[in-house]
C-alpha angles and dihedrals in degrees: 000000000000091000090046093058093040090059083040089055092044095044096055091044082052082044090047095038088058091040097061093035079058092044086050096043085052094044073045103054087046095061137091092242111155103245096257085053088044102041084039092059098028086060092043099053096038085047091048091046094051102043082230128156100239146320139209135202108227128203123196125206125212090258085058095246118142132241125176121230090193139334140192121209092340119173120263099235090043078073100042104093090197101052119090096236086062087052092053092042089049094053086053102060088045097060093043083051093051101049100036096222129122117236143202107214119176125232114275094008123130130177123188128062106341094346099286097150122069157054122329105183136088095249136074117262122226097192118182126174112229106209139183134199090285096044144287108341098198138326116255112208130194126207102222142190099260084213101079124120109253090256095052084056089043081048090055094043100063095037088060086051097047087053095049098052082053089048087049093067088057087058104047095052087048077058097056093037094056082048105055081044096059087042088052094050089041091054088047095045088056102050088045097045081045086046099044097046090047110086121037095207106122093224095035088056091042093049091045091046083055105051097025092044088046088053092049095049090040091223128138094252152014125186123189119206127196130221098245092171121304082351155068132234131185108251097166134026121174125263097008121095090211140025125237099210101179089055106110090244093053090044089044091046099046086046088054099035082055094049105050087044088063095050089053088215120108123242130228122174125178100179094295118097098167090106094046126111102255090235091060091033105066077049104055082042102057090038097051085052087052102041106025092227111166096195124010121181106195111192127191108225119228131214097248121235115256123214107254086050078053101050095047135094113261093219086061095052117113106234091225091054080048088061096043098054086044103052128107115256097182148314129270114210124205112189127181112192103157103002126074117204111173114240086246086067096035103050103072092039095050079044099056099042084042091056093046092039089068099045101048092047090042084060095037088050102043082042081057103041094062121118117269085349095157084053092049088043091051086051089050102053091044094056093097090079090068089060117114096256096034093048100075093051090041092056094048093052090048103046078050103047080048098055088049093053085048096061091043085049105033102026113098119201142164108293127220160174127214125219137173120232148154139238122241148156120262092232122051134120128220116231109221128195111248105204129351120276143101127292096248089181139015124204121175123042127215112303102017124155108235133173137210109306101005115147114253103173148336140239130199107198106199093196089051093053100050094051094053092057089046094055081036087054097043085045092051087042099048086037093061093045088050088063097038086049095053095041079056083055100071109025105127123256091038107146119225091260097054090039082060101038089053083045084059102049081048102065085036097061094034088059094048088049091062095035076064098045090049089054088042087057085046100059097043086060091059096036080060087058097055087070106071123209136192108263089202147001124280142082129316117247103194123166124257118294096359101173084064098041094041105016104113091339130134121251137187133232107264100030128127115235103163141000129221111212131178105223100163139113119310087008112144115240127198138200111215117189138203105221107192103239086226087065096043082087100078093039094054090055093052096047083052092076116094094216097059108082101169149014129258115220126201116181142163130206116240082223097048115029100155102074111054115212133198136230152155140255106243100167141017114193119229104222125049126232129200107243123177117299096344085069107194113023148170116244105225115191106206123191111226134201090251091187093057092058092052095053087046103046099028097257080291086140106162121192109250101019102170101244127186114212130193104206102209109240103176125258136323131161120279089256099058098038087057100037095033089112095048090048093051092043091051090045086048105045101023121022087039 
């Protein structure tokens, strides 16, 4: 009785044990497993519930050859294609395919012609076929003990069909998975070839077959690069809106873009370079140190073939249209830094964005290439204002914008030049600062009355004192030896040769006294200079807030500090003007005429804007001088009605005032008198 409970124990865990293997391999015909996960777990677990040696997951082509899915402790010659078990074997698992019906077949048994069909192992074969909603998918084989009771193999037998109709839900939905995929590719193939073919601007078509053809491989990054020349530059990268090209990646890129352009054969690296031309290597490998991409396809892309090339015969084509069909327009470039498809998934998909890619770019580029084509494109996108309702409005507009031009063209006016001057007595007189040094005292104000040697300031120079004490210290020193010399002239006892040695000191140091003497004279000279003094009489013109600006501050030789001008009655002004060189020109052409014998002069006063006076042109300087913002300019000295000033302004005439001047240079068209500056600016700078 003991023994009995123990087999019926034993009997009910087997029971369980293949309960909960059935329960996984249904949780596992329900799941999204890849076919080499789901074919891996479905074997081990048929092969654990039946006890069995080993198993194997065929798959059988349309040409009836055999290919294992997977297989556990299959025998060797089962694998060899060539050997004769194989073939047997083959022949087998089509027959099982065909009929759709699981078998038993005993070791070392055959049926057909010579037995030629059947099983050459040593086990017995549960064979069942695993079949979808378009047929047998593929045939599912167990390796079996040969010893079994007939019922126990029957027993095998049903559970391996059982399992494969569960197994059979799994393929079904891959079906429909792979379907809904390739529906889903198919969708996105068609928006990006509609994308990619819809606009015929070169970088608009570069940048879409970027982003779009990214989104369709599904890698982390596509590049497109342009034939500029003999080479390639990257027009287009995805996911950026521009591209940096003097970053190192970009250069890198455009030099191996252009490279492999130049060798016509496509590159795909995948992390290993030893099979690369050297030329392309060192530049894949500087680019991938520079970039991390694990796997790069960079593709030339070929003027595509159109269909009257096609169409004719080859004898009748011209070589240099050959070549041109044939040329390289540019590089895709496929790039994969974090993600990992397989090549079996990428190809068609780098095939398809490649195909669509020339020929988009070939368009772009031949839409581009046409004669005048942004002038065609402006009047294309302008022809709207021939349309009925916008004709009305677009007439108008035109007869107006013409008679506008008419008057700029036909229209003749007074023609002029502007320049900036100043008002000033005839007579003044800069005061210039003799030597460096400080004002050490000032002695006038703005406005003061002088006369003809009055002081107007003085200057301490502190190098030129010292070196005065210095000469007055030498001159004491050589004084005092010069006495002591001639008393030594005439001491008693003295030999001729000292007589003449102390003659001698005495003529050196004579001749030094008066070298001193001479310097002496020199400095206080100078020293004379450092007190200046009015050249003539008149009135002071300082600058505003002198005593802050001269008062115990350092000057330097040249420069004005003051200026002495006569303002008084019967005293001559003059207006001086700084003509811009750019602008002598059209004064020079108008002088050319013989008619023309002098220049007309209008001005206004800064103070005064408001009245406009007239004068002539009494001097033109011969040489040019750089003044301020102006930068190189003609000195005009204009004569003035000086009594007509002084009604206007109340004989309130002040030395400097700022005055614009128009020099009268004949008659142009409106156009031209109002637009003068931009046309010379445009004849200077552009047509030149």
């Amino acid at each position: 009785m003991a023994s009995e409970s123990s087999n019926q124990e034993a009997i009910e865990n087997t029971k369980q044990q293949i309960r909960g293997l059935v329960s996984e391999i249904a949780q596992l015909s329900k799941s999204e497993l890849d076919p080499g996960e789901f074919y891996a777990a479905f074997m081990q677990k048929i092969v654990s519930a039946l006890a069995a040696h080993g198993g194997a997951v065929w798959s059988l082509s349309d040409d009836g050859a055999s290919s294992v899915l997977y297989q556990i402790n299959i025998a060797g010659a089962l694998l060899d294609p060539d050997s004769e078990d194989a073939e047997r074997h083959t022949k087998l698992l089509r027959v099982v395919a065909h009929s759709n019906e699981a078998q038993l077949v005993p070791p070392n048994s055959g049926f057909g012609e010579d037995g030629a069909i059947g099983n050459p192992t040593d086990h017995l074969l549960v064979l069942a076929p695993l079949a979808g909603d378009q047929g047998v998918e593929a045939v599912v084989e167990v390796f079996q003990r040969p010893n079994a009771q007939p019922a126990t193999q029957r027993g095998y037998l049903r559970f391996l069909v059982q399992m494969c109709e569960l197994a059979a839900e799994w393929v079904k939905s891959q079906k429909l998975r792979q379907f809904s995929d390739r529906h889903s590719l198919w969708a996105q193939a068609d928006q990006f070839s509609r994308l990619v073919h819809h606009n015929l601007d070169l970088k608009e078509t570069a940048y879409t077959i970027a982003n779009e053809g990214r989104r369709l491989i599904g890698c982390d990054r596509v590049s497109v690069a342009l034939r500029k020349g003999s080479k390639c530059r990257i027009e287009a990268v995805s996911g950026q809106d521009t591209v940096e090209r003097r970053s190192n990646a970009v250069t890198l890129l455009s030099k191996l873009a252009t490279r492999v352009m130049r060798s016509g054969e496509a590159l795909w690296y995948d992390g290993n370079t030893e099979d690369l031309p050297p030329q392309i290597e060192s530049v894949v490998d500087e680019y991938v140190d520079e970039s991390y991409t694990r796997m790069m396809a960079v593709l030339p892309l070929k003027r595509p073939e159109t269909k009257a090339d096609a169409a004719r015969d080859p004898s009748d084509v011209d070589p240099n249209e050959t070549k041109k069909r044939e040329e390289y327009i540019g590089v895709l470039i496929i790039e994969q830094i974090e993600t990992n498809l397989p090549r079996s998934v990428l190809d068609p998909r780098v095939d398809l964005v490649y195909e669509h890619c020339c020929r988009a770019v070939s368009n772009s580029q031949e839409f581009n290439n046409l004669f005048m084509m942004p002038v065609w494109r402006t009047i294309g996108k302008t022809a709207w204002v021939i349309r009925a309702r916008a004709l009305p409005k677009a007439i108008a507009i035109t007869s107006v914008v013409l008679a506008i031009l008419c008057t700029f063209l036909f229209v003749q006016v007074d023609f002029s030049v502007e320049a900036e001057g100043v008002l000033q007595p005839v007579n003044r007189h800069d005061i210039f600062v003799p030597a460096n040094g400080i004002v050490t005292e000032l002695l006038i104000h703005d406005q003061q009355e002088v006369s003809a040697g009055d002081v107007l300031m003085t200057i301490e120079d502190p190098d030129l004192l010292i070196e005065k004490r210095r000469v007055e210290g030498q001159l004491e020193e050589t004084k005092d030896q010069l006495s002591n010399a001639r008393r030594a002239q005439f001491q008693p006892g003295l030999s001729p040769a000292d007589k003449i040695q102390v003659s001698g000191q005495v003529k050196q140091l004579q001749l030094r006294r008066d070298t001193l003497n001479q310097e002496l004279e020199i400095i206080n000279q100078k020293e004379a200079l450092l007190t200046i003094k009015s050249p003539a009489d008149g009135q002071v013109v300082l600058q505003w807030d002198v005593e802050k600006t001269l008062q115990h501050r350092p000057v330097a030789i040249g420069q004005v500090v003051m200026t002495v001008v006569q303002i008084g009655e019967g005293k001559e002004w003059e207006l001086e003007l700084a003509l811009p060189e750019r602008r002598f020109g059209h004064l020079a052409e108008y002088l050319s005429d013989p008619d023309v014998d002098e220049l007309q002069v209008e001005y206004v006063l800064a103070m005064n804007p408001e009245h406009i006076f007239e004068g002539t042109v009494q001097r033109i300087r011969q040489s040019t001088q750089v003044e301020g913002e102006d930068g190189t300019v003609v000195p005009l000295l204009v004569k003035i009605d000086q009594a007509e000033l002084k009604t206007i302004l109340h004989g309130d005439l002040r030395p400097g005032t700022t005055v614009t001047g128009d020099v009268h240079c004949g008659r142009s068209s409106l156009g031209y008198s109002w637009f003068h500056e931009a046309i010379q600016w445009v004849q200077y700078h552009l047509l030149f």
